[in-house]
VODRENNU-124449 format. One line per 4 residues: number of its first residue (from 0); their letters; for each residue x, y, z of C-alpha. Coordinates in nm, 4 decimals, m for minus. Example, Ala and Ser with C-alpha at 12.3 -4.5 7.8 and 13.67 -1.06 7.14 Angstrom:
0> as> 1.2300:m0.4500:0.7800; 1.3670:m0.1060:0.7140
***
This chain:
0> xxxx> 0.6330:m0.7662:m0.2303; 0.4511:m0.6579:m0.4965; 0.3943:m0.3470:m0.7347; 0.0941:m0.2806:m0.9669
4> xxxx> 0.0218:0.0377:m1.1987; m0.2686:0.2745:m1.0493; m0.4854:0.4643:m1.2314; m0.3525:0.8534:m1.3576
8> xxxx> m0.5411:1.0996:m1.0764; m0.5064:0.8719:m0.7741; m0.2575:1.0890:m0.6140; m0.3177:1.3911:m0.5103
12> xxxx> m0.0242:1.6438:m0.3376; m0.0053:1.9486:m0.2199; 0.3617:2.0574:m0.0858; 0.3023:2.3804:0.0313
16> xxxx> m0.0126:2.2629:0.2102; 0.1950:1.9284:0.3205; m0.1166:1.7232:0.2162; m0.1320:1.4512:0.0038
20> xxxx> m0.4195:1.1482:m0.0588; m0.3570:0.7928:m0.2883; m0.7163:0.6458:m0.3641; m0.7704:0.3664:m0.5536
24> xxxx> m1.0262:0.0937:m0.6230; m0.9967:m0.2620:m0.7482; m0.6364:m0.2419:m0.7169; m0.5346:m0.5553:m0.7665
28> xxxx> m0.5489:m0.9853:m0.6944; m0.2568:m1.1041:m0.5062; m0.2170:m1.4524:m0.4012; m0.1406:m1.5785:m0.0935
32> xxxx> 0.0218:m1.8871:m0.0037; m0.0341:m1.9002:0.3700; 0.3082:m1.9915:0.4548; 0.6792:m1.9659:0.3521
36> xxxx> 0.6664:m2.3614:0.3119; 0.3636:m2.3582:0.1278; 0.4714:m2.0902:m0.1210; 0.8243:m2.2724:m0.2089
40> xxxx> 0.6416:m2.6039:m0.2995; 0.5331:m2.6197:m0.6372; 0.2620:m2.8189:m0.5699; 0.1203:m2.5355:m0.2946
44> xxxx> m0.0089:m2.8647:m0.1158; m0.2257:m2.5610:0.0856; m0.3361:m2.3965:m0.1974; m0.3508:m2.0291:m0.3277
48> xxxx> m0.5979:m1.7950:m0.2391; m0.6510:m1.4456:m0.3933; m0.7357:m1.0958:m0.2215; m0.8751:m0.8137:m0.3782
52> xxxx> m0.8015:m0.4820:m0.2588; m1.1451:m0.3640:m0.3230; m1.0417:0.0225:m0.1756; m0.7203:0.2219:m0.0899
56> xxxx> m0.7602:0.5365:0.0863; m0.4015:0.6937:0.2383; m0.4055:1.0667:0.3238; m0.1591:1.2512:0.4639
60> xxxx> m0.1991:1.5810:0.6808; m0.0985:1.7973:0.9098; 0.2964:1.9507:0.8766; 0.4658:1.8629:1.2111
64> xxxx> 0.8184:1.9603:1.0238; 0.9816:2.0941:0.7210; 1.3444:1.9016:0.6241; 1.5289:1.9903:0.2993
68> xxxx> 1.8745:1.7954:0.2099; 2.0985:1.8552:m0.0933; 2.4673:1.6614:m0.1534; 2.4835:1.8987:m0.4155
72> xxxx> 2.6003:1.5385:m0.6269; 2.3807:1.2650:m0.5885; 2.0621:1.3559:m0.4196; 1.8327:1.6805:m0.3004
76> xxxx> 1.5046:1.6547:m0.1288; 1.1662:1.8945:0.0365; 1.0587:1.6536:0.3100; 0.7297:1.7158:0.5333
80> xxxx> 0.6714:1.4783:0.8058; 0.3199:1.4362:0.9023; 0.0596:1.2430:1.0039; m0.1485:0.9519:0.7912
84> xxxx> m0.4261:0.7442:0.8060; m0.5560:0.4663:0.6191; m0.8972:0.3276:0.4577; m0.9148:m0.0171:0.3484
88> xxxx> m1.1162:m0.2552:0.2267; m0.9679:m0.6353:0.1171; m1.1813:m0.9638:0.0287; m1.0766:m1.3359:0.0162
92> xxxx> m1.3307:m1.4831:m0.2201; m1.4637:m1.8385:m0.0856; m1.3221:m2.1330:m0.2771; m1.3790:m2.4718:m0.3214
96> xxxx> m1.1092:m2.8031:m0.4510; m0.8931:m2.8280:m0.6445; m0.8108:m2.4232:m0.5780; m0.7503:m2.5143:m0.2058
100> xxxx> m0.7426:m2.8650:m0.0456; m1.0479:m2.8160:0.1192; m1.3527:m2.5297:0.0732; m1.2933:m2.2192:0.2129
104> xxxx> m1.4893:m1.9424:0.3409; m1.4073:m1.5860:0.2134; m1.2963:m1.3260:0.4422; m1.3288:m0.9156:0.4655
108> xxxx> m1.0694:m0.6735:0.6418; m1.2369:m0.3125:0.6840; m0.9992:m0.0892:0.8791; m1.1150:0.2212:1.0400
112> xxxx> m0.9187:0.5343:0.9767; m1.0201:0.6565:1.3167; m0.8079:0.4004:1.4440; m0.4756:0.4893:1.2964
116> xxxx> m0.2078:0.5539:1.5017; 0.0538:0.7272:1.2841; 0.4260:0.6576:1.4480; 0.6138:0.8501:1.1334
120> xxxx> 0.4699:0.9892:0.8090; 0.6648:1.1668:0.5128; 0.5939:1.3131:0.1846; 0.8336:1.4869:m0.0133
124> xxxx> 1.0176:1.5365:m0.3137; 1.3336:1.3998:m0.4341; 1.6064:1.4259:m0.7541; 1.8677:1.1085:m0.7512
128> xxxx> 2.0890:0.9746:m1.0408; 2.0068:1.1036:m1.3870; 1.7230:1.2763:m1.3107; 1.9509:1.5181:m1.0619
***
């Protein structure tokens, strides 16, 4: 897993609507190392590739339920289920030796938002610890 800043203004909420959107572009270059094998070897005798998240589009819509919790110690929360759907673009550049073993061709994911199928969405707000 990994974490990266994003830009100030990519997020976007609205609680009382129960809306909220992340955008982002050029996000980041993570490497992948194909398999667990590969990425516990050193050597990476399979090489590294990178992907670019080129574009990041999540939105959330559509209030399907309110939930509030408070344990009055440790942790209160406004919850909103919903629905999302998601917008992405990530590229695999080609590469040639001694990146990878043997040239590559590079690769492009597009998914379609209209094709999201949302199973459970949630935005919300929270206090925990010191910032209760």
């Amino acid at each position: 897993m990994w974490t990266v800043e994003i830009p100030e203004g990519s997020v976007h909420v609205d609680l009382a609507k129960g809306e909220a959107t992340l955008h982002v572009q050029n996000l980041c270059s993570a490497f992948d190392a194909f398999t667990v094998a590969n990425s516990l070897d050193q050597t990476h005798p399979l090489g590294l590739v990178s992907a670019v998240i080129e574009s990041l589009r999540i939105q959330w819509t559509g209030v399907k339920q309110r939930r509030s919790f408070n344990n009055k110690t440790t942790f209160r929360g406004e919850f909103i289920e919903n629905s999302a759907s998601i917008d992405v673009t990530a590229t695999t550049p080609a590469t040639e030796p001694p990146f990878t073993p043997k040239a590559q061709n590079g690769f492009e994911f597009i998914a379609d938002p209209k094709t999201t199928v949302t199973n459970f969405a949630q935005i919300g707000f929270e206090n925990n610890g010191a910032l209760f």
